[in-house]
py3Dmol code that shows the C-alpha trace and the ligand (Angstrom):
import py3Dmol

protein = """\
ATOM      1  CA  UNK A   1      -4.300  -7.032   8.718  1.00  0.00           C
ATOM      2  CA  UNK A   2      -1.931  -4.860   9.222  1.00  0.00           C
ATOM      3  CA  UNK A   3      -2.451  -0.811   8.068  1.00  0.00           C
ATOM      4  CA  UNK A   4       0.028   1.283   7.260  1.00  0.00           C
ATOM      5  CA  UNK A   5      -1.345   5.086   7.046  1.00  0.00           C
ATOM      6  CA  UNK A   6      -0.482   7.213   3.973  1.00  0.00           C
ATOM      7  CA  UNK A   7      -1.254  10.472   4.655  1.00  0.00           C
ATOM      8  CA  UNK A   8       2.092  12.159   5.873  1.00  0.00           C
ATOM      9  CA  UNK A   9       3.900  12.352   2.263  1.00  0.00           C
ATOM     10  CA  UNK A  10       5.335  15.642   0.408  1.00  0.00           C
ATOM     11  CA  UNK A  11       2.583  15.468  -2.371  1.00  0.00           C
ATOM     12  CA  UNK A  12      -0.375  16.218   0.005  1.00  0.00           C
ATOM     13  CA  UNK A  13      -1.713  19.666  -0.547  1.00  0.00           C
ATOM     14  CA  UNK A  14      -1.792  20.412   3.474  1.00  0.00           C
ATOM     15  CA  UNK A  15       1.364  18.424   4.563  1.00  0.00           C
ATOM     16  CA  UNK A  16       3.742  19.216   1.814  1.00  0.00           C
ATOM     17  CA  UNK A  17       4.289  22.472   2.576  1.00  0.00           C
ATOM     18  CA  UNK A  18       4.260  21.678   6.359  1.00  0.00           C
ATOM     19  CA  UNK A  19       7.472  19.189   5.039  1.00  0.00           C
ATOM     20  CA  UNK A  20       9.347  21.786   2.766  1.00  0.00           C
ATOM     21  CA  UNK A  21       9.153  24.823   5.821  1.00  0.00           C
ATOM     22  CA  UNK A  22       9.659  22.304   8.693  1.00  0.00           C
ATOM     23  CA  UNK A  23       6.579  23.109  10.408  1.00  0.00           C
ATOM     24  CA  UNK A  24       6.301  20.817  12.730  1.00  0.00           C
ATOM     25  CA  UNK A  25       2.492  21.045  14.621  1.00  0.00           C
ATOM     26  CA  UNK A  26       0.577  19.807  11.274  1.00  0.00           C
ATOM     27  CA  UNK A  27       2.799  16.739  11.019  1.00  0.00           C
ATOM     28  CA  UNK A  28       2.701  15.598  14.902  1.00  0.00           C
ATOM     29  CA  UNK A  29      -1.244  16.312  14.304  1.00  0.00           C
ATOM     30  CA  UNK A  30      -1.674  14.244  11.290  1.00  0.00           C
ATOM     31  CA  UNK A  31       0.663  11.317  12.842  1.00  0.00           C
ATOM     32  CA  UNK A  32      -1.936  11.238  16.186  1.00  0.00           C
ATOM     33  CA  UNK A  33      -4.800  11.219  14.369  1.00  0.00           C
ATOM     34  CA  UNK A  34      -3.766   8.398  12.013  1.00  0.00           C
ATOM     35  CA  UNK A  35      -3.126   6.593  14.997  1.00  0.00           C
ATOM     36  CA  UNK A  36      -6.164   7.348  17.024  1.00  0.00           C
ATOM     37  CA  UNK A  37      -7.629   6.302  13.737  1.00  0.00           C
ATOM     38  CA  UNK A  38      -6.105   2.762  14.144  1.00  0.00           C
ATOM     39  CA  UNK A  39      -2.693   3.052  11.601  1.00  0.00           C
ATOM     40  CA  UNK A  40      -0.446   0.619  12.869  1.00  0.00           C
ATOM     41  CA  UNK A  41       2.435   2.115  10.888  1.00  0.00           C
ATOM     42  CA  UNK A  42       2.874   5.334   9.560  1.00  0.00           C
ATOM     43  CA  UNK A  43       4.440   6.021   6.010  1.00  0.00           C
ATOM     44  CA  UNK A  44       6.512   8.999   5.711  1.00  0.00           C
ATOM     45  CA  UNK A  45       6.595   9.690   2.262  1.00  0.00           C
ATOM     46  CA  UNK A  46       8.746  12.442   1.116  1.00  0.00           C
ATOM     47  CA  UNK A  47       9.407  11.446  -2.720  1.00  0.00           C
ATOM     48  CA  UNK A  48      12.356  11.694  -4.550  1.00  0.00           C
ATOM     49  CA  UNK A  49      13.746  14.653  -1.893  1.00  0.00           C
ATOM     50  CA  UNK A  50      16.408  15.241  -4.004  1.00  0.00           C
ATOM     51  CA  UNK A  51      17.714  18.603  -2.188  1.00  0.00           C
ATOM     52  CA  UNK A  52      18.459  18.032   1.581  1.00  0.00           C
ATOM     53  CA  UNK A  53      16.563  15.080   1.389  1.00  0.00           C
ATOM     54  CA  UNK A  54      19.000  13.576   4.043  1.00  0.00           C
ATOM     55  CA  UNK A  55      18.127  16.497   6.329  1.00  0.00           C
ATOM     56  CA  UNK A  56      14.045  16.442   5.598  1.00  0.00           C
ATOM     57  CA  UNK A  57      14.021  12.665   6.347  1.00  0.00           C
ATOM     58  CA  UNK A  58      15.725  12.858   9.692  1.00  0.00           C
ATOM     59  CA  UNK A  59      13.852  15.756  10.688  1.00  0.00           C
ATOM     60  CA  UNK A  60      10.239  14.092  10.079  1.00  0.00           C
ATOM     61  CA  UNK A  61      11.461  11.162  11.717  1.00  0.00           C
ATOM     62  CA  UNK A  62      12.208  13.224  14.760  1.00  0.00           C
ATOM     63  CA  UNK A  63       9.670  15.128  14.612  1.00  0.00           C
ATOM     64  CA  UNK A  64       6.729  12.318  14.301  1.00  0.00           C
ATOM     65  CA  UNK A  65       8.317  10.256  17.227  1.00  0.00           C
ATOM     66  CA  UNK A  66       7.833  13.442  19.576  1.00  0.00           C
ATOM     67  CA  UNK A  67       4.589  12.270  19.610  1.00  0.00           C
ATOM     68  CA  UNK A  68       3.926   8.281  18.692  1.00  0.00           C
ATOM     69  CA  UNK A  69       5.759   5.244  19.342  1.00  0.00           C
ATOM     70  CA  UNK A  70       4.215   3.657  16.165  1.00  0.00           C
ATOM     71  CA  UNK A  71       6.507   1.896  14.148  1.00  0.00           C
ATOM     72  CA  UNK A  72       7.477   3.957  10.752  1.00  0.00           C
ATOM     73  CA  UNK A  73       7.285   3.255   7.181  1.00  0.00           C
ATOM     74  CA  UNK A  74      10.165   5.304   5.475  1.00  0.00           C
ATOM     75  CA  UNK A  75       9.487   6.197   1.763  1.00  0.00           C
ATOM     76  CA  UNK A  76      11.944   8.006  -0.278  1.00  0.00           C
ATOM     77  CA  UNK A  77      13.842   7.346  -3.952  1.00  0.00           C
ATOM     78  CA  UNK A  78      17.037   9.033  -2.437  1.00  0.00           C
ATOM     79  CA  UNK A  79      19.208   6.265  -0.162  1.00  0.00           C
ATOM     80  CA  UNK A  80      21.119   9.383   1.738  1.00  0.00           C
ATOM     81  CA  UNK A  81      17.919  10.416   2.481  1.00  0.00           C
ATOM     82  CA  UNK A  82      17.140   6.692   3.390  1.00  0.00           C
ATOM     83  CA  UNK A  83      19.851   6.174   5.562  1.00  0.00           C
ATOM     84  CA  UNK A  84      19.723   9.320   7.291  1.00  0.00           C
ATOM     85  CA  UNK A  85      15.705   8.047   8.356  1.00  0.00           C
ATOM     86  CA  UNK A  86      16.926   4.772   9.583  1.00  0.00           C
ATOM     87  CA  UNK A  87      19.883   6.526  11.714  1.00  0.00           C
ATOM     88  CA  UNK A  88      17.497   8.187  13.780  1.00  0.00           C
ATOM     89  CA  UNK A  89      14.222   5.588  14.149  1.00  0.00           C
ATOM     90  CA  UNK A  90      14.270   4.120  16.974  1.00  0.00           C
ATOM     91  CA  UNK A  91      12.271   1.334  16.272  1.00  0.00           C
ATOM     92  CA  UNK A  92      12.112  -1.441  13.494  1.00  0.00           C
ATOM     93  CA  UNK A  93      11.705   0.629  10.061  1.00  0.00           C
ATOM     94  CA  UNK A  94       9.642  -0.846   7.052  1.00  0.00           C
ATOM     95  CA  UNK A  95      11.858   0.876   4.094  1.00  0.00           C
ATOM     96  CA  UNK A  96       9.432   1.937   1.363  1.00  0.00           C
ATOM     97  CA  UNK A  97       9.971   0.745  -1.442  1.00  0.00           C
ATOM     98  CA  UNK A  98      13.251  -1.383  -3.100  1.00  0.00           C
ATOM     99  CA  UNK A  99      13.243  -1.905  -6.713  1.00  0.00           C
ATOM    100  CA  UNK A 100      15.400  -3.964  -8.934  1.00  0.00           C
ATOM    101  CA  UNK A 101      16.837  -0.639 -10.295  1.00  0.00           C
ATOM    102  CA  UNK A 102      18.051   0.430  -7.028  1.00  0.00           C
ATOM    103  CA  UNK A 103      19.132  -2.910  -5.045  1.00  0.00           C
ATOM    104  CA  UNK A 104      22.858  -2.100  -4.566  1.00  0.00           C
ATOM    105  CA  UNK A 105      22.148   1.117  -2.246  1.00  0.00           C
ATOM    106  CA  UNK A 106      18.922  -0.132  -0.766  1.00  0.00           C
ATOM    107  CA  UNK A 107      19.369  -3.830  -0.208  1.00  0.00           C
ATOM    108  CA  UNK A 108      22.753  -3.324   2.086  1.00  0.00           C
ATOM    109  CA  UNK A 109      20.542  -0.695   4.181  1.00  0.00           C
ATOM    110  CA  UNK A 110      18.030  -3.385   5.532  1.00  0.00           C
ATOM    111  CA  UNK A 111      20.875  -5.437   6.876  1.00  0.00           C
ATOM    112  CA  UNK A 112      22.425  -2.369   8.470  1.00  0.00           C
ATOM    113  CA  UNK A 113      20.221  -1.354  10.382  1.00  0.00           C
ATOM    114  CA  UNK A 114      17.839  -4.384  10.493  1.00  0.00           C
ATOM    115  CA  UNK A 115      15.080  -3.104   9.104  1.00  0.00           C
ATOM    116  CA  UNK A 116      12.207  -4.682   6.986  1.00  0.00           C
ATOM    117  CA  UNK A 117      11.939  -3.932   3.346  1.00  0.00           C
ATOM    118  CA  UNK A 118       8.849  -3.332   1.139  1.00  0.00           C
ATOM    119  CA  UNK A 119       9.685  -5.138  -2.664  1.00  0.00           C
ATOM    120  CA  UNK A 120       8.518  -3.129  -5.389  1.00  0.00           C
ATOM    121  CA  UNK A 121       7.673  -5.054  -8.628  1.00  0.00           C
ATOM    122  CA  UNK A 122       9.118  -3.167 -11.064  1.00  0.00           C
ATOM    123  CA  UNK A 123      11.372  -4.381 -13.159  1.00  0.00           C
ATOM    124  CA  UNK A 124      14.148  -2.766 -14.512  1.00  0.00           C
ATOM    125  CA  UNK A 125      12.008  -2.362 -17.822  1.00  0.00           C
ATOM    126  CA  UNK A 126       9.146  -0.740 -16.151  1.00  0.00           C
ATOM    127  CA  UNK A 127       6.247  -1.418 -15.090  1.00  0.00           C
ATOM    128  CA  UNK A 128       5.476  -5.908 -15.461  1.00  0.00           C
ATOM    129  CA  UNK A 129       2.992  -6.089 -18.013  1.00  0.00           C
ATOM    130  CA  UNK A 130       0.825  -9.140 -15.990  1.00  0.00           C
ATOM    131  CA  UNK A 131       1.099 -11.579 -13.192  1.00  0.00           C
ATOM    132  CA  UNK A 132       3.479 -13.650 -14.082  1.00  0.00           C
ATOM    133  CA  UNK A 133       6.146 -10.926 -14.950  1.00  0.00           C
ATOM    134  CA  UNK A 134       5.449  -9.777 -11.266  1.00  0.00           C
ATOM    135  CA  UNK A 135       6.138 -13.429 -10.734  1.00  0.00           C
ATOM    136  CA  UNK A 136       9.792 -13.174 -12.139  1.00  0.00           C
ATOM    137  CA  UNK A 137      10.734  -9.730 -10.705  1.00  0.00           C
ATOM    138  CA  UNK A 138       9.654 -11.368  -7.207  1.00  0.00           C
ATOM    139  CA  UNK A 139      12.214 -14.311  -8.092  1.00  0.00           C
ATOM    140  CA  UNK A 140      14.693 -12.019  -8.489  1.00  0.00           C
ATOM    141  CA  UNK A 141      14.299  -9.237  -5.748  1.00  0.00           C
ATOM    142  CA  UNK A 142      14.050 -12.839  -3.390  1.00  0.00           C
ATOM    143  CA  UNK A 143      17.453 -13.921  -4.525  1.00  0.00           C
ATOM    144  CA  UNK A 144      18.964 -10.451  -4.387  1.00  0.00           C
ATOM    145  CA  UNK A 145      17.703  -9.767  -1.187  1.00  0.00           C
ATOM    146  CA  UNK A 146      18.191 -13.820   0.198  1.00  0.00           C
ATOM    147  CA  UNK A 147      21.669 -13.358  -0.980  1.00  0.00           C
ATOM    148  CA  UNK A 148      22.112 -10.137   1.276  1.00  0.00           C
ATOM    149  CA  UNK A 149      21.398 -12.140   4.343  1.00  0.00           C
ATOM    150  CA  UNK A 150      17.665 -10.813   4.166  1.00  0.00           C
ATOM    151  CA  UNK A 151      14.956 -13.569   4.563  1.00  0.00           C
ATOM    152  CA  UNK A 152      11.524 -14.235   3.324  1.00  0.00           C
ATOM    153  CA  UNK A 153       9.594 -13.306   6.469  1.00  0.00           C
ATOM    154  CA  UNK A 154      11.050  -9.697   6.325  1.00  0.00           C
ATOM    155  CA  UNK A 155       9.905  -8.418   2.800  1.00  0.00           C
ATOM    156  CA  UNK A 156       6.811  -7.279   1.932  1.00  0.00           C
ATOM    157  CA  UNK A 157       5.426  -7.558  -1.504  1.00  0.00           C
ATOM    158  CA  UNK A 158       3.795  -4.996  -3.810  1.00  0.00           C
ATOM    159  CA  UNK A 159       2.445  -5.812  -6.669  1.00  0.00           C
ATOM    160  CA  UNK A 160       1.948  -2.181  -7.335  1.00  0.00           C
ATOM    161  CA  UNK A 161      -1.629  -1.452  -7.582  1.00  0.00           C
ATOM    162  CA  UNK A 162      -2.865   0.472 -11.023  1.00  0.00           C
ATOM    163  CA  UNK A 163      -5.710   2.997 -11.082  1.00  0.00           C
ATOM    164  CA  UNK A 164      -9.056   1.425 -12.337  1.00  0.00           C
ATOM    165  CA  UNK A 165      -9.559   4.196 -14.655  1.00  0.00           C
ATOM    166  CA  UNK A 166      -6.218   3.584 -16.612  1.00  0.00           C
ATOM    167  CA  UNK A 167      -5.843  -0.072 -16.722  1.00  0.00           C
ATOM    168  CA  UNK A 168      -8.225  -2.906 -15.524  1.00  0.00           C
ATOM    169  CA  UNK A 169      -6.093  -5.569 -16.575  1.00  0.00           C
ATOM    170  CA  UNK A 170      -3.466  -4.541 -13.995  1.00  0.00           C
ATOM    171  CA  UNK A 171      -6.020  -4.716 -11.552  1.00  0.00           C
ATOM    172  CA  UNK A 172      -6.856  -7.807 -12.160  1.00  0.00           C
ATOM    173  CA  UNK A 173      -3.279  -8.737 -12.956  1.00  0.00           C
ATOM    174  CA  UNK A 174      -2.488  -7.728  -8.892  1.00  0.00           C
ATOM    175  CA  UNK A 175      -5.456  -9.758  -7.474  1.00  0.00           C
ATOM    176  CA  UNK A 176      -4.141 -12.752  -9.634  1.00  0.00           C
ATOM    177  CA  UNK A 177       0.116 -12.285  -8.541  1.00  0.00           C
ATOM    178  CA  UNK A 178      -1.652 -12.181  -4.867  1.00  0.00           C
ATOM    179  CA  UNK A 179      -2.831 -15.670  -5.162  1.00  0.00           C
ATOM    180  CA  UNK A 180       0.619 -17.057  -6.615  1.00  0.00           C
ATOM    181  CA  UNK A 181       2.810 -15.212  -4.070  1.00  0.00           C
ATOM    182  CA  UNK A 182       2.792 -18.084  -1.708  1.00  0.00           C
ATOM    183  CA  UNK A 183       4.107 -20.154  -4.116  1.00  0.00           C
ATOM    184  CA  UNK A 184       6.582 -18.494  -5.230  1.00  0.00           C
ATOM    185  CA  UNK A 185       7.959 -16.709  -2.067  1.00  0.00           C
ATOM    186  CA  UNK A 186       7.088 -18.694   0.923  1.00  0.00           C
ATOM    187  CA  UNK A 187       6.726 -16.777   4.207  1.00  0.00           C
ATOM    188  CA  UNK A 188       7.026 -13.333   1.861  1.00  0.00           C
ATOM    189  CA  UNK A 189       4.272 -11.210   3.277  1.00  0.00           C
ATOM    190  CA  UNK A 190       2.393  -8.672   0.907  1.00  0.00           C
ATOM    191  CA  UNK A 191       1.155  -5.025   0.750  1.00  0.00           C
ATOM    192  CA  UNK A 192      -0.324  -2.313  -1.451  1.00  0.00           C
ATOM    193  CA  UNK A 193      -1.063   0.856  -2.118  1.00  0.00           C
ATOM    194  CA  UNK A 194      -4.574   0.971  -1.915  1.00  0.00           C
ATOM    195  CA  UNK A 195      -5.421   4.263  -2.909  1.00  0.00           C
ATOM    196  CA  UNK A 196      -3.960   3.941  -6.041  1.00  0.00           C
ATOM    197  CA  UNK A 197      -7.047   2.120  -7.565  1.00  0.00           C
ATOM    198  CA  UNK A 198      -9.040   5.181  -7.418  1.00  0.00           C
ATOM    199  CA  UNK A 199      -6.922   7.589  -8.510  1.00  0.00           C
ATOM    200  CA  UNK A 200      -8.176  10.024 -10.686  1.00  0.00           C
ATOM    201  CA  UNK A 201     -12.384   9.057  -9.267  1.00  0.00           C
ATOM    202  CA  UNK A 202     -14.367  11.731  -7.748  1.00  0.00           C
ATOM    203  CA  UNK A 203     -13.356  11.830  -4.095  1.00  0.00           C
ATOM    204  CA  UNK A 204     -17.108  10.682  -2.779  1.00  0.00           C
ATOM    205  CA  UNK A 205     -16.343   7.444  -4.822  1.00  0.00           C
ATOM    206  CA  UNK A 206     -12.923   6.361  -3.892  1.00  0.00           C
ATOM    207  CA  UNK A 207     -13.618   4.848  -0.821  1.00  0.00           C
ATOM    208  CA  UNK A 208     -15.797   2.046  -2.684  1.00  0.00           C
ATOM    209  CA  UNK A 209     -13.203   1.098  -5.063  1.00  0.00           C
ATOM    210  CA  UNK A 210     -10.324   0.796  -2.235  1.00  0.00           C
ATOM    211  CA  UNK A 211     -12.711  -0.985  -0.210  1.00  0.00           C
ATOM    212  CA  UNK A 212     -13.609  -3.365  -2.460  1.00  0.00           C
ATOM    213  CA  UNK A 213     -10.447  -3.865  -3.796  1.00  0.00           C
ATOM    214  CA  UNK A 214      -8.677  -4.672  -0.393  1.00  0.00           C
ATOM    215  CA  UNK A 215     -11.641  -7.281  -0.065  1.00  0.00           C
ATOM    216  CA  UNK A 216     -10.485  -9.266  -3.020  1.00  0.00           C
ATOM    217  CA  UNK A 217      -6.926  -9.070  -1.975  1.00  0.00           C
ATOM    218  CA  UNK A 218      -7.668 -10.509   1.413  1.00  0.00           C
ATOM    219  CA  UNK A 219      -9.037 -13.264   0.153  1.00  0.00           C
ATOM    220  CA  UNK A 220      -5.500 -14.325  -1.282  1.00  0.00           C
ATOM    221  CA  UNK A 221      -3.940 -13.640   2.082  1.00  0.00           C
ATOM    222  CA  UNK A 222      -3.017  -9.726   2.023  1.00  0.00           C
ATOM    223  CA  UNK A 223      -1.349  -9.144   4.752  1.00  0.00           C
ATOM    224  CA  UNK A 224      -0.957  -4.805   4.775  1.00  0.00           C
ATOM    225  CA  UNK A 225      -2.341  -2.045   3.121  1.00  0.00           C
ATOM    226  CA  UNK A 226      -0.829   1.210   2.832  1.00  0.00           C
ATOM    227  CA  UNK A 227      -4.324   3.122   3.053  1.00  0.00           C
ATOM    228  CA  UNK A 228      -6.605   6.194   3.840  1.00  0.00           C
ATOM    229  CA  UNK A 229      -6.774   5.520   7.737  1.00  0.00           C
ATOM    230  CA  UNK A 230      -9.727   8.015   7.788  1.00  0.00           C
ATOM    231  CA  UNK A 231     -12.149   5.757   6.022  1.00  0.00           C
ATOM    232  CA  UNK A 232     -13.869   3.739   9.324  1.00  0.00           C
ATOM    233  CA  UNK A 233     -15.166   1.655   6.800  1.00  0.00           C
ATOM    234  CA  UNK A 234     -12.304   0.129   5.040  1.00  0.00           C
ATOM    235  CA  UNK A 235     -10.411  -0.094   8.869  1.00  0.00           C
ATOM    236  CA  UNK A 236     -13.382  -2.353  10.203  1.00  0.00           C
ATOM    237  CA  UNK A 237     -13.325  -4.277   6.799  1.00  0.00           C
ATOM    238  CA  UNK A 238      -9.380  -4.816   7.948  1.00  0.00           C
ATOM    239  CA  UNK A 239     -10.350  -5.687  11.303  1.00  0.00           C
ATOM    240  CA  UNK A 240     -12.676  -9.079  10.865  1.00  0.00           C
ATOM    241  CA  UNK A 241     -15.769  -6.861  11.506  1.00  0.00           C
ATOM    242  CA  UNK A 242     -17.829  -6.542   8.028  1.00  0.00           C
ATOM    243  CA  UNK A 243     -17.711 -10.534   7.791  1.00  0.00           C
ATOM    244  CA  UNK A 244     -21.168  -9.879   5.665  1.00  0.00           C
ATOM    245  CA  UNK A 245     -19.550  -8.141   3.067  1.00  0.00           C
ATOM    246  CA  UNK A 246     -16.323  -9.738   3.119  1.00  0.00           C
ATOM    247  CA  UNK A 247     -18.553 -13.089   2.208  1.00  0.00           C
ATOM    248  CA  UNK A 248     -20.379 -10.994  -0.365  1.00  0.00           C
ATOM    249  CA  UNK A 249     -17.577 -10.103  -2.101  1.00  0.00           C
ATOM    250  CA  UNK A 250     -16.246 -14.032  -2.389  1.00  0.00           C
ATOM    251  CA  UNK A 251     -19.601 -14.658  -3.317  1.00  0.00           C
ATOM    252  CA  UNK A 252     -19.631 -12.004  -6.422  1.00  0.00           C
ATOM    253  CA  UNK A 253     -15.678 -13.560  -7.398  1.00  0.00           C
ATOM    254  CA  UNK A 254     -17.005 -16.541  -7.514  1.00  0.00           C
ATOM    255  CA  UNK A 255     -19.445 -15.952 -10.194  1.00  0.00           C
ATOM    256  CA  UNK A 256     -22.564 -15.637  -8.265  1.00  0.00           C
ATOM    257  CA  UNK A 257     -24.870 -13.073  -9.727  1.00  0.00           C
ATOM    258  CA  UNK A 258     -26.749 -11.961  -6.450  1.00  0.00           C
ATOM    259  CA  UNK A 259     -30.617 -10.845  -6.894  1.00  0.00           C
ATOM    260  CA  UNK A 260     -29.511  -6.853  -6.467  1.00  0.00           C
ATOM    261  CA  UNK A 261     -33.244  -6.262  -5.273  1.00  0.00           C
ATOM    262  CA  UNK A 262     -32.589  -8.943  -2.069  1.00  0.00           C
ATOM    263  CA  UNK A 263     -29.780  -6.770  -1.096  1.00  0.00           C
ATOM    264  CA  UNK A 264     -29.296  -3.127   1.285  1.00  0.00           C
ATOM    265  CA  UNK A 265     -27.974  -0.015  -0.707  1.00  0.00           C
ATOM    266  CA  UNK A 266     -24.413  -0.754   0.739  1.00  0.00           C
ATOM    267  CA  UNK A 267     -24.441  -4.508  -0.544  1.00  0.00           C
ATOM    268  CA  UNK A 268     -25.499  -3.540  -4.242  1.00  0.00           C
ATOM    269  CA  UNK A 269     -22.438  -1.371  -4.250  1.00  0.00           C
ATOM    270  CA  UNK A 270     -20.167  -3.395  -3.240  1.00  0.00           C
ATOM    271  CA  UNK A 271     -21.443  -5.373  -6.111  1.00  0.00           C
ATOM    272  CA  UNK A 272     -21.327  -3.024  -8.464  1.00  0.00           C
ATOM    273  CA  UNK A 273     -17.902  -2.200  -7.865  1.00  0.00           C
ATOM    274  CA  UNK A 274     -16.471  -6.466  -7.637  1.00  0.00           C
ATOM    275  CA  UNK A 275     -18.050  -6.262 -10.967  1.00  0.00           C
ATOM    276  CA  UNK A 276     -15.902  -3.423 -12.469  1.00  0.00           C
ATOM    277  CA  UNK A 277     -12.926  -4.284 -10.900  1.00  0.00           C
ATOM    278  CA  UNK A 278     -12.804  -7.742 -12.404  1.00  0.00           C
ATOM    279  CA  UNK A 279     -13.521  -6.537 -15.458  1.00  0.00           C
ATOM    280  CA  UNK A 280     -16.984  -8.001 -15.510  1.00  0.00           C
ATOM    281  CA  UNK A 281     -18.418  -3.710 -15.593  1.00  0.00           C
ATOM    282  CA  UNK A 282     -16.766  -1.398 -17.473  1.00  0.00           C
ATOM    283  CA  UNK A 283     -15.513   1.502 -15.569  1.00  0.00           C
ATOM    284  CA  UNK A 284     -16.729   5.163 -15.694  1.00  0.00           C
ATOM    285  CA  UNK A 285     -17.548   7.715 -12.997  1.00  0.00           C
ATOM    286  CA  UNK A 286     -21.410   6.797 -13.019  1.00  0.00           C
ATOM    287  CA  UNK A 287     -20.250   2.827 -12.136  1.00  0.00           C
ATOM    288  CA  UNK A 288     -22.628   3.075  -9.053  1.00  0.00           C
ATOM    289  CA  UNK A 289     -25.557   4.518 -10.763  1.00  0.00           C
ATOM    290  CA  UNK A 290     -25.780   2.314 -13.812  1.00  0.00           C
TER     291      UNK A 290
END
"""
ligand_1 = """\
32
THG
N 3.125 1.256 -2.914
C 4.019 1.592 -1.969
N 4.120 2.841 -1.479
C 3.305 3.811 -1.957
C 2.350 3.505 -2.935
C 2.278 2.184 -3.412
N 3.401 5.077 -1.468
C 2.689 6.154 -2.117
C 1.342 5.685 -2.604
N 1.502 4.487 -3.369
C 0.435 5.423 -1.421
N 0.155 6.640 -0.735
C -0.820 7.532 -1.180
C -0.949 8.732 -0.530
C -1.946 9.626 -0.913
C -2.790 9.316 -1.945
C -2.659 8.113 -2.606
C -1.668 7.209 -2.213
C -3.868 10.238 -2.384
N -3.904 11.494 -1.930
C -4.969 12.400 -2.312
C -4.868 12.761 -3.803
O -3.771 12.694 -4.371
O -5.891 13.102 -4.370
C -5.045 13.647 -1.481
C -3.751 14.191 -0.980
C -3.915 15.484 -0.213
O -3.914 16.543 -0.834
O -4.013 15.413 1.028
O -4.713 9.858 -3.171
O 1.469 1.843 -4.290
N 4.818 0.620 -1.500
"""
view = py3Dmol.view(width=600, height=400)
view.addModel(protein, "pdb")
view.setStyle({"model": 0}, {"cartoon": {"style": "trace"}})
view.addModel(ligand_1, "xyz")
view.setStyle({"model": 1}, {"stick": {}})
view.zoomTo()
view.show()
């Protein structure tokens, strides 16, 4: 699987500021480190940079590729600021993330400067209430971007991951799109922002939930995650190495009800948490303990 680090964006308490006074030695540290860590992109998230976003983006750019050759995830609402990334990247750019709302300046930038595009499913009413609204925004962000000259291989889905403390049925609603994507958009590949299912959970705890969660993607073919590249954990899970819990996890989506006494500490929370994020559990902060 591929990994796509998050940690460089404008809403992180140590790296924001680093962004907004162009401080350059926090950034080039974070980028090394996510890719000592094993990030095979990084995401450069600067948000909706409305002010000098076109300067910001072209100076983080820059200023990561002083110091890594990994390829770069550009993420940014503004398409000046967009453009003024791709100018400058010297290798093939993943743009993060085209929506329906925004095709007409995004779309024509993938073809420019042949990039690869992360789809967005959301429609141009908002967030899609289930899976098979996802199902028709993909349809139509296929044929938009088909029509461009962009083909399937070169867009990566998002389904748009929910936190589990808002809204289980749009977790399960993701898990569910992720087994119809084939279908629907053959040769499409897939990602997700993983860290969005534990949103708002004790930090301690939020490693369980995107764990987990990336577990029961994979098993409908996810093919990135946009993740926390600091959790060794979730990057072996990613790598083929946990194929104990990987099968424990099918096992639990499947219905089995493992004997939690047969099973190590880890196991029984990896249980715990397939259980709550199919809906089976009901979620609070205590999920582990109960
Ligand atoms: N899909 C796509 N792109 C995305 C997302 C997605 N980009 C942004 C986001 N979602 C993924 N990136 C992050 C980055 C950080 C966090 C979550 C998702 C995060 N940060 C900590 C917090 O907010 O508590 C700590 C930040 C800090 O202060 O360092 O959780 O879904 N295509």
């Amino acid at each position: 699987m591929i990994l796509i680090a998050e940690s460089i964006n404008i809403m992180s308490r140590s790296i924001g500021p680093a962004l907004r006074n162009r401080d350059p030695k926090p950034i080039q540290d974070l980028a090394k480190s996510q890719v000592e860590a094993g990030a095979d992109y990084l995401d450069l998230n600067i948000g909706p940079a409305r002010k000098a976003g076109d300067e910001l983006m072209a100076w983080v750019v820059n200023t990561v590729q002083e110091v890594t050759d990994a390829p770069l995830s550009l993420d940014t609402t503004n398409p000046v600021a967009m453009e003024a990334g791709l100018k400058v990247c010297k290798g093939k750019a993943l743009i993060n993330s085209i929506s329906p709302a925004r095709f007409e300046e995004e779309l024509p930038l993938v073809k420019k400067y042949n990039a690869e595009m992360i789809g967005l499913l959301w429609g141009l009413e908002g967030m899609p209430r289930d899976a098979a609204e996802r199902g028709v925004i993909v349809a139509e962000l296929m044929y938009a971007a088909n029509e461009m000259g962009i083909s399937n291989e070169e867009i990566w889905i998002d389904p748009i991951a929910s936190p589990v403390s808002v809204e289980i049925n749009q977790v399960k609603a993701c898990v569910e799109f992720m087994s119809m994507l084939n279908d629907i958009a053959p040769g499409a590949k897939s990602t997700v922002g993983l860290s969005n299912i534990s949103n708002g959970t004790p930090d301690h705890l939020r490693p369980w939930l995107n764990r987990t969660y990336m577990v029961m993607l994979m098993r409908h073919g996810l093919h990135s995650a946009i993740v926390d590249i600091f959790d060794s954990e979730l990057v072996a899970i990613a790598h083929g190495e946990r194929p104990q819990i990987v099968d424990l996890v099918d096992r639990v989506m499947d219905g089995e009800r493992p004997d939690l006494s047969s099973l190590s500490e880890e196991e029984v929370k990896y249980v715990k948490t397939v259980r709550v994020l199919t809906g089976e559990s009901l979620y609070s902060d205590s999920w582990l303990e109960v």
